[in-house]
C-alpha positions as CSV (number, residue, x, y, z in Angstrom):
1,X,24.0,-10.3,72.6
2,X,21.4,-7.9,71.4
3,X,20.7,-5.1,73.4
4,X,17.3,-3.7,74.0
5,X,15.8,-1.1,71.7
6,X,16.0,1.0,75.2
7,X,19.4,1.0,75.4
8,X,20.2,1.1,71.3
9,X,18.2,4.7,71.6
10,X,20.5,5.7,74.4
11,X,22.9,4.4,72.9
12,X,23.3,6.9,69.9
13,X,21.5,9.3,72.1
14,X,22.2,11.2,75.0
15,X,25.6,9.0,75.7
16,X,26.9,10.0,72.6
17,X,26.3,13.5,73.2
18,X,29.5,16.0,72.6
19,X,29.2,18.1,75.3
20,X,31.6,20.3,74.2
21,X,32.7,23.8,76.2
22,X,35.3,25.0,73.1
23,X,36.2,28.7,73.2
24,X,35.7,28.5,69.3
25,X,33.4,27.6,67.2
26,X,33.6,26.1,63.5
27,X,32.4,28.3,60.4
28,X,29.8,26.9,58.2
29,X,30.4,26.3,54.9
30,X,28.3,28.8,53.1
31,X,25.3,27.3,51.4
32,X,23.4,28.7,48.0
33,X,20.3,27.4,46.7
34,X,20.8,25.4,43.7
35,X,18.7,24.5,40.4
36,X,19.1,21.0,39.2
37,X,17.0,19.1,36.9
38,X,13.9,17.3,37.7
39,X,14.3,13.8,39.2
40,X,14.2,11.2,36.8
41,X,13.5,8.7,39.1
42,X,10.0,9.6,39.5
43,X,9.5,9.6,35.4
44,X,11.0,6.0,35.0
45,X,10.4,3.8,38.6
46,X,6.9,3.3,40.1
47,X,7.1,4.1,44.3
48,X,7.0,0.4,44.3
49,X,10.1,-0.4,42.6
50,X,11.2,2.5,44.5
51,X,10.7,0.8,48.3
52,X,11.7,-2.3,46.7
53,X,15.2,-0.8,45.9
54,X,15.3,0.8,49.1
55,X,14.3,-2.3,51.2
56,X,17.0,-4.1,49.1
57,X,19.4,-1.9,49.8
58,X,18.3,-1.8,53.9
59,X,18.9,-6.0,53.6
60,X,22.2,-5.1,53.0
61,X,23.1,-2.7,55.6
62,X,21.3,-5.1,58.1
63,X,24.0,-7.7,57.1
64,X,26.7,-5.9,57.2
65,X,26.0,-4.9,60.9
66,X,25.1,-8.2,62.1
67,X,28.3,-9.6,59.8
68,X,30.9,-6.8,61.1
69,X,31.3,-6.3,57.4
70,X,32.4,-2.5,56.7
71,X,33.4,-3.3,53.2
72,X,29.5,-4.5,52.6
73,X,28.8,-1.7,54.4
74,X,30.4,0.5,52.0
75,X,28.7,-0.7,48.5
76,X,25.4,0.9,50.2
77,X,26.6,4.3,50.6
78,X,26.6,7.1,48.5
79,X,30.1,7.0,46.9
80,X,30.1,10.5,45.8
81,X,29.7,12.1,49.1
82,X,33.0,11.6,51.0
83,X,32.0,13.5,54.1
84,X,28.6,11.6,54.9
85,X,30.4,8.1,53.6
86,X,33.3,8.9,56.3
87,X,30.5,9.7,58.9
88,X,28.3,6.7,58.0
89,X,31.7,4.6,58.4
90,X,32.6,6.0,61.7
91,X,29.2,5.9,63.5
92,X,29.4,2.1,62.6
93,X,32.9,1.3,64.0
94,X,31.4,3.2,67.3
95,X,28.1,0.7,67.2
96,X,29.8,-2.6,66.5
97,X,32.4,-1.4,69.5
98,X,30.0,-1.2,71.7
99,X,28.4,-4.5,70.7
100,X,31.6,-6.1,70.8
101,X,31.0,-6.7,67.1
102,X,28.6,-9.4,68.3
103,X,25.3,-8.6,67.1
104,X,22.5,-10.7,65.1
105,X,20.6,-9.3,62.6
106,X,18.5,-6.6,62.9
107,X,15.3,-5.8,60.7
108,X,14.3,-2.7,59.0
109,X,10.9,-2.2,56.4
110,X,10.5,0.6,54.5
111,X,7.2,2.4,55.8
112,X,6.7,4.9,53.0
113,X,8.6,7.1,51.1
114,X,8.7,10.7,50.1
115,X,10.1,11.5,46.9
116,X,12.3,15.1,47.4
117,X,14.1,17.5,45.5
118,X,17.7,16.6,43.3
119,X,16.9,13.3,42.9
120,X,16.1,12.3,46.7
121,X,14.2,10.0,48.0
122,X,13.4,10.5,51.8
123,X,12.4,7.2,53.7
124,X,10.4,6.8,57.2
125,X,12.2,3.2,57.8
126,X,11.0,0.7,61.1
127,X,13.4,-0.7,62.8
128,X,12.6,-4.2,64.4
129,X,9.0,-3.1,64.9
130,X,9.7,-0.4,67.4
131,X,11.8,2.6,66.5
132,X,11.9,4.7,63.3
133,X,14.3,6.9,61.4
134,X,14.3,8.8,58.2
135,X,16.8,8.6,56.2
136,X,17.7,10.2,52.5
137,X,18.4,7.6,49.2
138,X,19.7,8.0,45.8
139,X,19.0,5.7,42.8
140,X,22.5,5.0,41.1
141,X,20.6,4.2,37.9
142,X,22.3,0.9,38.4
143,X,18.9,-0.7,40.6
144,X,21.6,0.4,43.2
145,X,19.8,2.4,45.7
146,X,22.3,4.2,48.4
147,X,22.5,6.5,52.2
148,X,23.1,9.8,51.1
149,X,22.1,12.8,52.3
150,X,21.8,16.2,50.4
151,X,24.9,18.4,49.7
152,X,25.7,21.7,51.5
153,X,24.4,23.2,48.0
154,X,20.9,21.7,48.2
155,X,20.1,22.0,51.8
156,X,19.8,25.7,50.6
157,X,20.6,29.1,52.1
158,X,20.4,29.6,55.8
159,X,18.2,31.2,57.6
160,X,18.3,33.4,60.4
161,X,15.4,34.1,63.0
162,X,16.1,35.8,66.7
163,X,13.7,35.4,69.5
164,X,14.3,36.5,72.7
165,X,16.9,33.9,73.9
166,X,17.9,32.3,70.8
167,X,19.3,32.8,67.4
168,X,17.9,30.2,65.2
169,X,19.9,29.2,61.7
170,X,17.9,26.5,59.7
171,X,17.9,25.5,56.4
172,X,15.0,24.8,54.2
173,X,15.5,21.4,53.3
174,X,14.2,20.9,57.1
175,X,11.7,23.2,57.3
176,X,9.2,20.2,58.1
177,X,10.8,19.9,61.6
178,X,12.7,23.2,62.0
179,X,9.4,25.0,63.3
180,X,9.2,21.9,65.8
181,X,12.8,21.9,66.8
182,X,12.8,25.6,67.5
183,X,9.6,24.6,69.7
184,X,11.6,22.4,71.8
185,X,14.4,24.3,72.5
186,X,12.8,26.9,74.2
187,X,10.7,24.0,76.1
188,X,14.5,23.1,77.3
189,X,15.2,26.5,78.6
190,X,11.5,26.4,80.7
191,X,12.8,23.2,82.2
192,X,16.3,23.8,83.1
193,X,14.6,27.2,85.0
194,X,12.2,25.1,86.3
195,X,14.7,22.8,87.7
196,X,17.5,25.0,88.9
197,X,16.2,28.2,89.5
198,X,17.6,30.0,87.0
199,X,18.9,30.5,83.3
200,X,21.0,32.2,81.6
201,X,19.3,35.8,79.8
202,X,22.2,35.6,77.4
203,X,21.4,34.5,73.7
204,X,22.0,31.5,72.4
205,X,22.9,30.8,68.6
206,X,21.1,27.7,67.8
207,X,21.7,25.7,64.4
208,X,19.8,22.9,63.2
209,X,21.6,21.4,59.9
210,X,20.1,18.8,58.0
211,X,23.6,17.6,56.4
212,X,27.3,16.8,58.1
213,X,28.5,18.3,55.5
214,X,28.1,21.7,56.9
215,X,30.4,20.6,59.4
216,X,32.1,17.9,58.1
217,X,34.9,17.4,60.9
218,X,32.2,17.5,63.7
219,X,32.4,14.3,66.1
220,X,30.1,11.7,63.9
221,X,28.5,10.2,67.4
222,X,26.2,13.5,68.8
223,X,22.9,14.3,68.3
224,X,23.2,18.0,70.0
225,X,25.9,19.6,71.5
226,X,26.6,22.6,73.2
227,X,30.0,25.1,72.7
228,X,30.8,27.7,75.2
229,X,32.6,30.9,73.7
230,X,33.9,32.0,76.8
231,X,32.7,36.0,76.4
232,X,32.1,37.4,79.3
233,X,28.6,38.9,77.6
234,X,28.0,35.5,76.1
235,X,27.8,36.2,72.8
236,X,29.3,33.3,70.7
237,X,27.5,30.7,72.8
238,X,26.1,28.3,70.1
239,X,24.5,24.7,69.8
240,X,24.4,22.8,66.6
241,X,21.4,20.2,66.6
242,X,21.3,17.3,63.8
243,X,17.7,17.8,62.1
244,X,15.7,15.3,63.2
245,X,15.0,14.0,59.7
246,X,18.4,13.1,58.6
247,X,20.6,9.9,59.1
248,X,22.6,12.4,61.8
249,X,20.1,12.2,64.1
250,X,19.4,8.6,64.7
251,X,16.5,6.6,66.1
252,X,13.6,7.2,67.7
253,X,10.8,5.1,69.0
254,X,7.8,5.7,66.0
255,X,5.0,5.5,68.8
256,X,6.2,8.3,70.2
257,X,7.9,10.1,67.9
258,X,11.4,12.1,68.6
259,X,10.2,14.9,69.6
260,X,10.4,13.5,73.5
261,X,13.8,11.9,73.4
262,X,15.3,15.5,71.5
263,X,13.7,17.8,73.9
264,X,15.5,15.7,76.8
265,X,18.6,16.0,74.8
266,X,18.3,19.8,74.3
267,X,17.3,19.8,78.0
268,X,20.7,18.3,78.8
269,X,22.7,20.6,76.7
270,X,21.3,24.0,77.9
271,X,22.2,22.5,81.6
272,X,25.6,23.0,80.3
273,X,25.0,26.6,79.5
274,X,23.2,27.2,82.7
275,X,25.8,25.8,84.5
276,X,28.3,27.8,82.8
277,X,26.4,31.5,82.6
278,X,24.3,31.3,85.5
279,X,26.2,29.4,87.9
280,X,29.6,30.3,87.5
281,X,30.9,26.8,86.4
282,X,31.5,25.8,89.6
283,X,32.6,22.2,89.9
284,X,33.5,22.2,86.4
285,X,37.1,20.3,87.3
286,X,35.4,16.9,88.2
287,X,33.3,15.9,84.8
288,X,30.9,13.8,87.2
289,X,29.5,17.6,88.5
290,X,29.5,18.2,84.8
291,X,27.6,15.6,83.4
292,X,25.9,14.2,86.7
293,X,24.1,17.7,87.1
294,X,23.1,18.1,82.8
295,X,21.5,14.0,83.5
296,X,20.0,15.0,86.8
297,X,17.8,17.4,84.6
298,X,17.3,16.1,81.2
299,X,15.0,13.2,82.8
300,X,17.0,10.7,80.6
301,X,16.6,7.1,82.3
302,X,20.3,5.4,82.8
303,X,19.5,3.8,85.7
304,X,19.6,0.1,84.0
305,X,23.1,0.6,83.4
306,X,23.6,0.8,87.1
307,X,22.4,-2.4,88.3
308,X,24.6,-5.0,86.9
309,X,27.4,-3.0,87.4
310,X,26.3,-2.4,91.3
311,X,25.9,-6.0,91.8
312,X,28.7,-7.6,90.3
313,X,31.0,-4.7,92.1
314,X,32.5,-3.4,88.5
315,X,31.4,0.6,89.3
316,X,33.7,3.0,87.9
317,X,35.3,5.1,91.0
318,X,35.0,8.5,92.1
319,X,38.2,9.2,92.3
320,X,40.9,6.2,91.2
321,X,43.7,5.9,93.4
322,X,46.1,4.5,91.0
323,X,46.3,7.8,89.1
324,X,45.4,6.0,86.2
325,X,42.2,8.8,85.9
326,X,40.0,5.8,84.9
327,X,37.1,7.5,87.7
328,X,34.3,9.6,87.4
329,X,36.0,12.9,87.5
330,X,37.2,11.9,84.3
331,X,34.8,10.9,82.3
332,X,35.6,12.0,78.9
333,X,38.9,10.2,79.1
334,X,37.2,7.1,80.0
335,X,38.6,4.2,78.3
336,X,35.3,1.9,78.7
337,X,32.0,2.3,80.3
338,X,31.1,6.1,79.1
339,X,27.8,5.4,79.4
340,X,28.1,3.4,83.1
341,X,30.3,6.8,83.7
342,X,27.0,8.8,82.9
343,X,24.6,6.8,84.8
344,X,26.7,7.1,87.9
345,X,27.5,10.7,87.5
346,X,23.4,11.3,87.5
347,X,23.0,8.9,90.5
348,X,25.7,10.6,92.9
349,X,24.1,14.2,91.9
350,X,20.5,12.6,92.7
351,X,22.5,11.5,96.0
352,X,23.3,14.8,97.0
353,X,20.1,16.4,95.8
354,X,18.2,13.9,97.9
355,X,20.5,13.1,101.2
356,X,22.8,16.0,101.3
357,X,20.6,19.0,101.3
358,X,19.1,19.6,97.9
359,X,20.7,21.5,95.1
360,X,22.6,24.1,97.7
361,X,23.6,21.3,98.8
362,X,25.2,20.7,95.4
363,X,26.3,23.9,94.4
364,X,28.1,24.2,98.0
365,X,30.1,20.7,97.1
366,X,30.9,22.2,93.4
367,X,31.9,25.1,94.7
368,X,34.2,23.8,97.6
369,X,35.9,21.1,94.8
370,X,36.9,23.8,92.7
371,X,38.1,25.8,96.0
372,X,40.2,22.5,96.6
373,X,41.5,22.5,93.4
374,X,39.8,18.8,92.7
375,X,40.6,17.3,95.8
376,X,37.5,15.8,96.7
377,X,38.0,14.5,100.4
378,X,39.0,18.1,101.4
379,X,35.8,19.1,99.6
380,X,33.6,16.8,101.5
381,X,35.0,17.7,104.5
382,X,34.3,21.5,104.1
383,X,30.9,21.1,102.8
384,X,29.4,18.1,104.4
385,X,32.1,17.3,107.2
386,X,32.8,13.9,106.2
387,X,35.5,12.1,104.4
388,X,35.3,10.5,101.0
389,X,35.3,7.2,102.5
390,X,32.2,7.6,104.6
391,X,30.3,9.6,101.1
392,X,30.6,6.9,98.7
393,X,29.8,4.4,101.7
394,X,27.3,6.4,102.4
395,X,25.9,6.8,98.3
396,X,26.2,3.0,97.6
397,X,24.4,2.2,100.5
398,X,21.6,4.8,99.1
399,X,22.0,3.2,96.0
400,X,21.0,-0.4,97.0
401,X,17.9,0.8,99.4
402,X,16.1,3.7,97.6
403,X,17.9,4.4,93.7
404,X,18.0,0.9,92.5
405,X,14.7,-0.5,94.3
406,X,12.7,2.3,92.5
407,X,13.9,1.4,88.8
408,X,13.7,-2.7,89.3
409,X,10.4,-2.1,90.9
C-alpha cells in the first residue's frame, strides 16, 4: 500500500533522525578546492537532451523502487563514487523495509535543471505532484545519466564562521542554502527557549556538508543529528546537518519549501542539547523522556501514527513485562514500530505536560526515574503518587477523549 506523501516526509524525516549523544565525534576528511576542466556536457547536449537523460534515468529509479529491484537500482548510480553508491543502496533497503517491499510506482518529472561545476548537473525533481528534492547527476558519456553527488575535493574547503552560540562549518558548494540553514538554526535555539525556559549558553559546532562522503560511515537514514561530547564546559558539542540541496537530505513538500520541515528537525535536535546542558539529562535512562520531550517541541505531527495502533490495541508498552525491552524506554532497540515508538513517546510527554502539572511536572518524573534507577512505578509513585497501572490507564483514557479527537477532527 502506498503511504501518504505525509508520512513518506516523516518517514525519511524526523523518524529517521540519529539522535546521537556519542562522547566523540568523527574527523572530517579534509577538503581542498580543486581545478578541473570545463564541463563538456554543456558544449555537446542542449538542456533538453539534458532533462531528457535525466528524466530517463528517474524512470528507472522509479522502477526499481516499485519493483524491489536493487540491482536496477544500481545501473543508475554513479559507479565511481563508492561511498554515496553504498549510501544510495542503504537508504533504499530502509524504504522498501518499511513499505514491506510493496509499493507501486511512484512518479518523478524533472522541473529544471542547473548546470554546476565538474561536470554536474543539479536537478529540482517533483515527486508525484507534491514534494521536491534536488538532487546532483553525471552524464557517463554513454546517454547514461546517473545520482552522484560531488566528491570531498569539489565540495571545496571549509569554512568556519562563529556567532554567538554556534560554530558554523560550510562548504561552498552549498553556499545557496548555507546562509539559510545557519538562519534556521538559531530560529531552533529561540524556540527550544521559548518552549522550556531555557538553553544552553554553551557553543555549539554546527556543520552543514553537502556530500556523505565527508563522513562516509555516518548512519545513511538522518537528516540532522546531534553528538554530545560530554565536557563539562561543552566544548565538542557538535551537529552535522545534510545540506538541504543534496540527495542526503531528502524530500520536501515544493509548496512549501524545506525550510519548515528542517527548522522542526533542527528544533528537535537542540532539545537534545538542552536537555543535556541545561537540564542536567535527567530522565535520560528511559528513551521515551528522551525522544517524547525533543517531539513535544519540534511541532512535528505523528499523531496519525497513533490512531490505528490505539484502536486496534497494537501500542508499544511503557515498560514490557517480559523483559524482552520491546517498550518505550527502549526505543532505539526497537525491533519494529520506531516511528509508532516516537509518536507515543510525544503523546505521554504531552500527557504529563497537560494532566500532570506542566513541564515541572515533567522534569519532577525525569528526575525521580533516574533517582529510581529506571524503575518507573516507584517513580510515579514519588512524583505523582500513583502506580503505573493507574498512569497509563489514566494516559489512554486521555488519549481517546482529548489527543486523538483533536487530530481526527
Amino acid at each position: 500500500m502506498k503511504r501518504s506523501i505525509t508520512q513518506f516526509l516523516i518517514l525519511l524525516g524526523a523518524v529517521t533522525l540519529a539522535c546521537a549523544t556519542l562522547t566523540s565525534a568523527p574527523t572530517a576528511i579534509p577538503a581542498t578546492a580543486t581545478t578541473l576542466p570545463p564541463s563538456p556536457t554543456a558544449a555537446h547536449l542542449t538542456e533538453a537532451e539534458i532533462i531528457k537523460g535525466i528524466q530517463k534515468s528517474l524512470n528507472i529509479y522509479a522502477n526499481a523502487y516499485a519493483e524491489n529491484d536493487i540491482e536496477l537500482l544500481a545501473t543508475v548510480i554513479d559507479p565511481d563514487n563508492k561511498p554515496f553508491n553504498r549510501f544510495i543502496k542503504t537508504r533504499f533497503r530502509t524504504e522498501q523495509e518499511g513499505y514491506d517491499g510493496n509499493r507501486t510506482e511512484d512518479t518523478y518529472l524533472v522541473d529544471y535543471i542547473i548546470q554546476r561545476e565538474y561536470n554536474l548537473v543539479q536537478a529540482h525533481i517533483i515527486y508525484d505532484e507534491v514534494a521536491a528534492v534536488d538532487w546532483v547527476f553525471r552524464d557517463l558519456q554513454d546517454g547514461t545519466w546517473v545520482l552522484t553527488e560531488p566528491t570531498v575535493e569539489q565540495t571545496g574547503q571549509v569554512m568556519v564562521r562563529n556567532t554567538e552560540y554556534f560554530t558554523f562549518r560550510t562548504y561552498p558548494w552549498a553556499d545557496e542554502v548555507n546562509a539559510q540553514v545557519e538562519s534556521l538554526m538559531q530560529n531552533a535555539r529561540d524556540r527550544v527557549k521559548a518552549k522550556l525556559g531555557k538553553a544552553p549558553d554553551e557553543r555549539i559546532e554546527v556543520e552543514i556538508i553537502p556530500t556523505y562522503g565527508l563522513y562516509p560511515h555516518d548512519d545513511p537514514n538522518v537528516v540532522a543529528y546531534y553528538r554530545f561530547n560530554g565536557a563539562l564546559n561543552g566544548v565538542g558539542d557538535r551537529m552535522v546537518i545534510y545540506a538541504p540541496n543534496s540527495y542526503l537530505f531528502g524530500w520536501y513538500y515544493n509548496e512549501f519549501g524545506w525550510e519548515i520541515d528542517l527548522e522542526n528537525v533542527l528544533t528537535h535536535e537542540y532539545t537534545h542539547m538542552a536537555h543535556q546542558r541545561s537540564f542536567g539529562n535527567e530522565g535520560s535512562m528511559a528513551d521515551w523522556i528522551v525522544e517524547g520531550l525533543a517531539e513535544y517541541v519540534d511541532g512535528i505531527d505523528r499523531a496519525y501514527d497513533l490512531v490505528d495502533a490505539f484502536e486496534n490495541d497494537e501500542m508499544i508498552p511503557l515498560v514490557d513485562e517480559t523483559g524482552s525491552k520491546q517498550d518505550l524506554a527502549n526505543i532505539y532497540s526497537l525491533d519494529t514500530g520506531v516511528s509508532l515508538a516516537y509518536a507515543e513517546a510525544e503523546a505521554v510527554v504531552a500527557y504529563i505536560v497537560n494532566v500532570r502539572g506542566g513541564l515541572d511536572g515533567f522534569w519532577r518524573l525525569a528526575k525521580a526515574y533516574n533517582d529510581s534507577n529506571g524503575n518507573l512505578d516507584t517513580a510515579l509513585r514519588n512524583t505523582y503518587n500513583i502506580s503505573q497501572k493507574e498512569f497509563e490507564a489514566g494516559w489512554k483514557d486521555w488519549l481517546k477523549t482529548v489527543y486523538l479527537p483533536a487530530y481526527t477532527k
